[in-house]
C-alpha positions, 0 to 999 in steps of 0.5 A: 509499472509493478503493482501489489494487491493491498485490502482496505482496512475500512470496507475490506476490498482488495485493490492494486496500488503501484510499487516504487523502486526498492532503492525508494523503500522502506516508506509509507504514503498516504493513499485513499482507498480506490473503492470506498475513498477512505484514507490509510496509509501503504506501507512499502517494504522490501525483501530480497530485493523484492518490494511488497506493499500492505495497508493500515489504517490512519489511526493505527 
């Protein structure tokens, strides 16, 4: 399984989170962050074939 580095938008750490297939992008999911447990949502986008994931807060 691919994973991407993503930042908490809330403490700023950075973690991995794992990658669908392209065919399943554009999407966004609701995900917690694995180090402070607080909400936000991943992003999933793909370019040139190739899936990248960033992270935004629930709000935003």
């Amino acid at each position: 399984m691919s994973t991407y580095p993503v930042t908490c938008p809330t403490c700023f750490e950075e973690f991995e989170v794992p990658l669908p297939p392209a065919g399943e992008t554009p999407a966004e999911v609701d995900y917690d962050c694995e180090i402070c447990c607080r909400p936000m949502i991943v992003v999933y986008e793909v370019d040139d074939n190739e899936v990248y994931a960033s992270a935004r807060g629930i709000h935003e």
